[in-house]
N, C-alpha and C positions, 0 to 999 in steps of 0.2 A: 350638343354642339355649343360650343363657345361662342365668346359676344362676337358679331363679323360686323364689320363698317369698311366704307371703300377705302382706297388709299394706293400708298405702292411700300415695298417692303423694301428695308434697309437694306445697303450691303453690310458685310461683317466688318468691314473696318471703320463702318460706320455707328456700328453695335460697340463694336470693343469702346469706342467714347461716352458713351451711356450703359453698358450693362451695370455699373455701380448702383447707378441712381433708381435704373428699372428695378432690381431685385430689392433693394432698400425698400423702396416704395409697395413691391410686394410683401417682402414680409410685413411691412405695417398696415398694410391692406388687410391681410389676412389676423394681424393680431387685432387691431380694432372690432373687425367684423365677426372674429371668435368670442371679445367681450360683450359683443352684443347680444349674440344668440347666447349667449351664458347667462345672464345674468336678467334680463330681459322679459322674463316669462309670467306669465306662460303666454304662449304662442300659438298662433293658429295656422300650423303647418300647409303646406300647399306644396303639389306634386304633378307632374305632368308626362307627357309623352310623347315620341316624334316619331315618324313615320317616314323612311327615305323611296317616294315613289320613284321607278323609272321608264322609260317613254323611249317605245319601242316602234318604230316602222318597219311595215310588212312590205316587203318590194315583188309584187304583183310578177314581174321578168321572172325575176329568180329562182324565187318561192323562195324566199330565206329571210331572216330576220335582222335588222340594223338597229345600233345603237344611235336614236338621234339625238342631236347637237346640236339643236335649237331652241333647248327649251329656256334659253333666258332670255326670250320671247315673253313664253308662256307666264314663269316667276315675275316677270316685272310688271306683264298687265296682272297676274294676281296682286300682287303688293298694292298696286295702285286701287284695286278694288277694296282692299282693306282700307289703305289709305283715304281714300272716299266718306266710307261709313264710318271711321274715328273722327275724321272733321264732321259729319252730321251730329256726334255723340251719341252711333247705333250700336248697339254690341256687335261685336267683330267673332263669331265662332271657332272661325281657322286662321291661320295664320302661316307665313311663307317665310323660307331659307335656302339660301344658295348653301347645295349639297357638294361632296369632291368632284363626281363624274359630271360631265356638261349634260348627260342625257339625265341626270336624276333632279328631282329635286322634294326637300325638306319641309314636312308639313307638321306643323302642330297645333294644340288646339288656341283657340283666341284669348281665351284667358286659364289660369291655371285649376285645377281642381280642391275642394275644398277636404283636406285628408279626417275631417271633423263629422263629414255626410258622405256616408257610406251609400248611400243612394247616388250619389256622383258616378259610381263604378260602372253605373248600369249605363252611365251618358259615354263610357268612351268607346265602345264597341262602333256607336251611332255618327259618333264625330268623325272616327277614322273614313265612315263610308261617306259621309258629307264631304271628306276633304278629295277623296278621289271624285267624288261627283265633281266637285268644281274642277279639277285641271279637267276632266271628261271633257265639260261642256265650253271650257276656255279652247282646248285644241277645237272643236267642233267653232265655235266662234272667230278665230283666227285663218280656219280655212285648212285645217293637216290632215289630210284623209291618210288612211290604211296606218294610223298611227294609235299606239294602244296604251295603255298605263298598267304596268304591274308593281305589285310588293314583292321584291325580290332580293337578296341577296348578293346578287353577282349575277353579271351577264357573261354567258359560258363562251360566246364566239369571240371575245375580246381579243386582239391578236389575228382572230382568221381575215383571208381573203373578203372583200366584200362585207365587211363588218360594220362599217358606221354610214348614217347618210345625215347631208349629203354626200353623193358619192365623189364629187368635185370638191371637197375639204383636201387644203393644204396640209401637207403633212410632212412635221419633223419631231425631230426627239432634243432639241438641245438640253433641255428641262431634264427631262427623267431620264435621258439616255438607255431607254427599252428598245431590246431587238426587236420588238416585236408589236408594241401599239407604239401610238403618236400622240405628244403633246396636247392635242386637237381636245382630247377625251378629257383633258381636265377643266375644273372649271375655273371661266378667266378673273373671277375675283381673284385678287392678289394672293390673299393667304395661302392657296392648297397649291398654286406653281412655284412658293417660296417651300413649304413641307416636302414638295416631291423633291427639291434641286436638293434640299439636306439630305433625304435620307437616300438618294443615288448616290450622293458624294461619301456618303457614309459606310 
């Protein structure tokens, strides 16, 4: 994942007056930062890993499974619990990212691994299950019962009837223009409602 910071995204006519100066500034972004790692060495490499957990509510009625859409809830008291322990100057283990779907979210570890200690290898199996413990015990904290956390790929009922909770979620497509889910499912940081409206239009 890319760097995310809040904000709101341009429109295109608002782009077309800066895409000069953006891409300029990228390529010399990228040439500087190629002379460095060039020439610079030797280096002590570092490598890391993310995990896109997502957060599923079992509805009791139904007996069916919902994508929830609250979890930026959940990421913002995490952040703030990092937040916390870096003003102490505690190590931070895990670390939080707003993911694309509003039910997921993006975990990695708190600082990066050392590619130099191969012994590291053995900490990230440990870390991934640290990181689901913490959203565990945040939803359990917050009060979200029959709500669960998987590693998963894709949620298969995307589109069905009865698919997201809550079940009172506003639902449109101006954004993505899907016959079939709702705007609702993306996440409201600016970037991934600006990705979706390009590649509809696209």
């Amino acid at each position: 994942m890319g760097f995310l910071d809040g904000g709101v995204t341009l429109s295109w006519e608002d782009v077309e007056e800066v895409i000069t100066t953006v891409k300029t500034h990228g390529v010399l972004e990228f040439i500087n930062v190629w002379q460095i790692m060039t020439t610079d060495l030797p280096r002590n490499h570092k490598w890391g890993d993310e995990v896109e957990f997502s957060v599923f509510h079992l509805d009791d009625d139904s007996k069916s499974v919902q994508a929830f859409l609250e979890t930026s809830e959940i990421l913002d008291s995490l952040v703030a619990d990092v937040e916390r322990l870096k003003k102490r100057n505690e190590v931070t283990q895990v670390d939080w990212r707003p993911e694309y779907g509003r039910w997921m979210i993006e975990a990695v570890p708190g600082s990066p691994y050392d590619a130099d200690d191969l012994n590291q290898l053995l900490d990230v199996e440990k870390n991934m299950l640290l990181r689901r413990q913490h959203i565990e015990a945040k939803l359990a904290e917050l009060g979200h019962v029959n709500t669960f956390v998987f590693s998963v790929t894709h949620f298969p009922m995307l589109g069905c009837i009865n698919s997201i909770f809550p079940k009172d979620t506003k639902q449109n497509n101006e954004i993505s223009r899907s016959l079939y889910t709702c705007d609702e499912l993306i996440c409201q940081h600016a970037r991934f409602g600006a990705l979706t409206k390009k590649h509809s239009r696209s």
